[in-house]
Structures are given as C-alpha cells and as structure tokens.
N, C-alpha and C positions, 0 to 999 in steps of 0.2 A: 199548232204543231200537228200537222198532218201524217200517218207515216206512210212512205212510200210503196209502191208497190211490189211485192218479190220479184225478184228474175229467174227464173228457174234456171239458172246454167250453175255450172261448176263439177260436184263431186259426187257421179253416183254410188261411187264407191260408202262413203258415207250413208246415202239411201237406202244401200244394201242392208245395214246393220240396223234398221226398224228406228232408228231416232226422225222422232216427227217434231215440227216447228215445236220450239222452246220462248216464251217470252218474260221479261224480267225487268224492273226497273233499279235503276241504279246511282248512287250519288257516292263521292268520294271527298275526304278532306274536308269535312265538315266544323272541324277544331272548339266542338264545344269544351267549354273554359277558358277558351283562347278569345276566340272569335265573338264579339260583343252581341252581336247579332243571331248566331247560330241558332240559338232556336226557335228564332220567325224563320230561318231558313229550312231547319227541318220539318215545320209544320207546312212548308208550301210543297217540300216535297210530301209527305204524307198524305193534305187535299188529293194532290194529283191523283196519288196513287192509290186512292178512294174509290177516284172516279175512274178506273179501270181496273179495278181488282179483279173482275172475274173474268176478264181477258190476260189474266197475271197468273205463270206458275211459282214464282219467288222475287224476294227485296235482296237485294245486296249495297253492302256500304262498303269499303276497300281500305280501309282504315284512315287512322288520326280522326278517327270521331268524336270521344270524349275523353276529358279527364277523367276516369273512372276511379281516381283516389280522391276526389276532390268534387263534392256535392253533384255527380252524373245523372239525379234522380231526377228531375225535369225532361231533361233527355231521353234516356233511358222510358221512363213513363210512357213518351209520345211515341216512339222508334216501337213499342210494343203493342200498339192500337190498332198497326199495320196488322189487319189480316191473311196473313199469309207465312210460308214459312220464308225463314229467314237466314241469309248468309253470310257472316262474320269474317271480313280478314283484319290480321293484326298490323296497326301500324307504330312507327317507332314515338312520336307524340303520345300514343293511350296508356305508355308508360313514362311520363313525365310526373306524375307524382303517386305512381304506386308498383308494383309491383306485375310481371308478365302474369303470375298466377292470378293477384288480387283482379288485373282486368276481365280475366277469362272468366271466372265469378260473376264481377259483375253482370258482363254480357250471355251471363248461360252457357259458355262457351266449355265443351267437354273435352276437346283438341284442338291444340294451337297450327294445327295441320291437319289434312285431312282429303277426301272423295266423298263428293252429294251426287249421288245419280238424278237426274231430272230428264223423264221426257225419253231415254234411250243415251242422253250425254252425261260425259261426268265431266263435274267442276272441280277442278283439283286447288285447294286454298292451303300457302305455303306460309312460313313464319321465316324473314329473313331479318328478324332483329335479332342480332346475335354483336358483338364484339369479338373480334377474333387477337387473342394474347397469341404468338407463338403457333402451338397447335390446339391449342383450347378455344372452345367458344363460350363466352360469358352471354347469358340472360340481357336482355335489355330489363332494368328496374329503376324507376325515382332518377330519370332524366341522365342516366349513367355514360349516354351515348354521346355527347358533345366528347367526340374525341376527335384525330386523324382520321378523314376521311377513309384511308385505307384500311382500318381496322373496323369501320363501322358496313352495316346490311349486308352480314356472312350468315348464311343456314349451319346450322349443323350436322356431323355427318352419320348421326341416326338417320332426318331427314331426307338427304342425299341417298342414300341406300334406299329406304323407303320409294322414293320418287322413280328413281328406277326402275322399281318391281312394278309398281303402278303404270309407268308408260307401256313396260314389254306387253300389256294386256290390248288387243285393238279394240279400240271404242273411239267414238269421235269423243274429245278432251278440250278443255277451255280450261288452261292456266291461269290461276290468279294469287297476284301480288302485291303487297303495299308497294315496295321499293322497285323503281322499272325494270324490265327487263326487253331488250332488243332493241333500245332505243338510237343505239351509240351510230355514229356512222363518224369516219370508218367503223369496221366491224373487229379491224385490226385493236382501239383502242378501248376496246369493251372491259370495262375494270372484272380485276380478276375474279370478286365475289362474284358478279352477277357470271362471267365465264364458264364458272365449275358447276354453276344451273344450266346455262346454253348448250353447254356439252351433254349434259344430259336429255336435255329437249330434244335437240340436235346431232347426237355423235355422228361425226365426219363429213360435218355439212348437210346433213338426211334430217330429217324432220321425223321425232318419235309416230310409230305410227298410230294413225287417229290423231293426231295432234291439228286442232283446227284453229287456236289463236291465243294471243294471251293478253290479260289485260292488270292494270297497275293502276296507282295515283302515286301520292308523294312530290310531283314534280309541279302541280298546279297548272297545270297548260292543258290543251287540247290537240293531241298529236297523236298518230301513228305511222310506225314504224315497221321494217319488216326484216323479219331473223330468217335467212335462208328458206323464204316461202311464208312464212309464219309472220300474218299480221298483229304485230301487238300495240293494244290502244292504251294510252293514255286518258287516264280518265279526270276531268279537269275538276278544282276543286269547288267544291258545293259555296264559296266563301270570298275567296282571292286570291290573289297574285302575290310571289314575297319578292320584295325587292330593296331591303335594306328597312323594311315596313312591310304592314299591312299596307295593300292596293284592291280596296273592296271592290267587288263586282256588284252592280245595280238591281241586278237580280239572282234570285239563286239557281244555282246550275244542277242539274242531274238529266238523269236519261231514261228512254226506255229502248228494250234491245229486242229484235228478233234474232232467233239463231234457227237458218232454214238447213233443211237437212239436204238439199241440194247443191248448197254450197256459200252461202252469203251471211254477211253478219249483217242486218239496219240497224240502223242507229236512228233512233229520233232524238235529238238536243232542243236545247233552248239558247237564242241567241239572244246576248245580254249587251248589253254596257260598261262601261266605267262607271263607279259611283261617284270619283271624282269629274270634274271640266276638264278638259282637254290641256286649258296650260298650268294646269295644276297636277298634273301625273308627272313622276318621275319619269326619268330619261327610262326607257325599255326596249330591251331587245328588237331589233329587226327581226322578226321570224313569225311567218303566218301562222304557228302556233301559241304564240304569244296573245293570247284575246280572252276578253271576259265571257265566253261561251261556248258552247259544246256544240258540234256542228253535225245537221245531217248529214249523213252519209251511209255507205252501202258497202262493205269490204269482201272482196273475195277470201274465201277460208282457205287453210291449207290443210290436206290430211295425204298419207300414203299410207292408203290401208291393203 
C-alpha cells in the first residue's frame, strides 16, 4: 500500500490559515463483541500503525467499536498500545449493552462531543445517538435503539447550538460521525435527522466556512459522497458487510489519511476480499461501493473561507 503523491491544487484559502499536512490512520465498525474475529482485526490494524507512528499525528476509530458493558478489556488493552493520541466517536452498537455514560468511561472519553485541533485543523466529533419522542431526545443505553427508523440517529439540541457556534469560527474543519451524513442522493430525500445537521454544515446550500469534509461509518461500505461541495467518506467497516448476516471480509480494513492544506484529502486503503467463495455470498447490491475494501483515492476538499 503505497501512498500517492499530493497534488498541490485546490484551496489556498485554506493555506492561508497556517494548517500544514495532517496525517492519521483510521479504522471504523470494528464490532468487538459482535464480530468473532475482531480482535485479530484490531491487532492488524495496530501492527500497521507501528510501523508508521512517527509519520502519524493521531488514531481515530468512528465507532461501534466495542461492547464496552461486556468484557471490552482485550480490546480496549490493545486500542491503548497505539502510541499516539487518540480520537473517539460514538457509535449506536457501543451502547448495546451499557450505558452512553458507562461507554465514555470505559473509552477515557470526557465529551461525547467535541473540537481536537491538530496540525492548524479542527476535527469536530458529533454524538448522533439520540432517540427523538416528540420534542425530546433520549440517550441511546442497553440497546434501546431498535426502534422506527425515523426516530432513531437525532443530536440533540444542546449539540446543535453548540455546532453552530463552532462552524461560525473559520478554520479548516473535518466533520466526524458514526451515523452518515451527505450520503443520500437525491439530496431532496435526506432524512430529516441527518437534514437539521446539513443545514447547519451547509445553510442555504453554502458550505460552513472552513468546512473541508466529513466523514462517518455505520453503513459498512466504502463510498463517497458530496453535500453541496463537501465530500463526505464513508468509512467501511474494519469487519463486514450486513446483509441479513455477517458477510466477513478476508482481511481487515482501515486507512491511512493525509489532509493537505492545499486542498486534497489521500486516502491509502486496503483492498480485500470476501471471506466467503463467490457462490456462496448472498445476493448484494449492485453498487461499486458495495466491496470488501477501502479504496485509494485522492478527494478534492471543500472550504469558503
């Protein structure tokens, strides 16, 4: 896995504001407790990112990482070996048998939300597990969230205010989410949780300014999408495919990212396989993001600074 060369084009607007290359490696949907495997998977990501720590400003995992009501200390253990510091988002799985608070505990975690400056950029890491009753938003805790769709991955609207005070500020900004965000096309059918975020990213079709990409899991594919300029990735899962099942992937997936201040996101992946044969895999989607691996690529950023 080589990684590409930069291209210096895009955003000198961006350059202006002293943010110099950012590097980072990254894995999502790792589902230990779940996933039988999981933790030879996180130990390959770990190896990896060994053997380029000191070419590394920070780890990030995107959530549904562990059970963390339910024996997480294997995990947890290895995930801490990583030297470097480290970036937490919450996914709605980490509260399948405990509590939002008990997760954040386990993980160190001192805000379930939050701004990491790195390098001149800030990482903005959101909490959309919430249950929305009415006008209320309930906690995701102890697997609460097997509801209607439409009631499930709302922020709340502490968060939402917050978020907005944070965009008005210009800095180049990388968005980050368990649950997707810009994925939808049409744009028209963008369910409304994720909408009353986009609106905020985005008010009136304009892109907050400094806002340079955003990126998610939860969905287990390898795909990106773009919200009114604003590429957001899909970060596929460290594990498998859900498809009525588990549909293991052969090898474990994660990434490393450059973030250049001229304007490009790299992506180095790892291209995988099926861990099943070929006619033994469930019927799946037609969609060149449907695949057991995370693909190189180079995304132009977006900011109006």
């Amino acid at each position: 896995m080589s990684l590409p060369a930069l291209a210096r084009v895009g955003l000198p607007a961006l350059a202006a504001r002293s943010a110099r290359p950012v590097r980072f490696a990254v894995i999502a949907d790792l589902h230990h407790g779940f996933a039988p495997d999981a933790l030879d998977r996180l130990g390959a990501f770990v190896e990896a990112v060994r053997a380029r720590t000191a070419d590394l400003d920070f780890v990030l995992q995107m959530g549904d990482f562990c059970h963390a009501g339910k024996t997480p200390g294997p995990c947890l253990d290895l995930w801490r070996t990583i030297d470097l510091p480290k970036l937490h988002v919450l996914g709605n799985h980490d509260m399948d048998t405990c509590t939002k608070a008990e997760a954040m505990e386990a993980w160190g975690l001192a805000s379930r939300y939050g701004v990491h400056e790195v390098g001149g950029w800030r990482f903005v890491t959101l909490d959309l597990n919430h249950i929305r009753e009415g006008e209320t938003r309930e906690d995701y805790a102890n697997a609460n969230f097997y509801v209607d769709a439409a009631k499930r991955a709302w922020a709340d609207r502490e968060q939402l205010d917050w978020l907005g005070d944070v965009l008005a500020e210009e800095k180049p900004t990388v968005v980050l989410s368990h649950q997707p965000l810009g994925l939808w096309e049409p744009l028209s059918e963008v369910p409304p949780q994720q909408k009353e975020v986009l609106d905020i990213l985005a008010p009136s079709g304009t892109p907050a300014p400094g806002l340079a990409a955003c990126m998610c899991g939860h969905e287990h594919v390898d795909r990106v999408g773009l919200y009114q300029g604003v590429p957001c990735w899909c970060v596929n899962s460290a594990s498998y495919l859900w498809r009525g099942g588990m549909v293991p992937y052969a090898q474990p997936l994660f990434a490393f990212v450059t973030l250049d201040p001229a304007g490009e996101m790299v992506i180095e992946g790892v291209e995988g396989e099926w861990e099943q044969q070929e006619e033994d895999l469930p019927d799946l989607p037609d969609r060149p993001w449907v695949r057991p691996s995370i693909a190189d690529r180079t995304e132009t950023l977006a900011a109006r600074l």
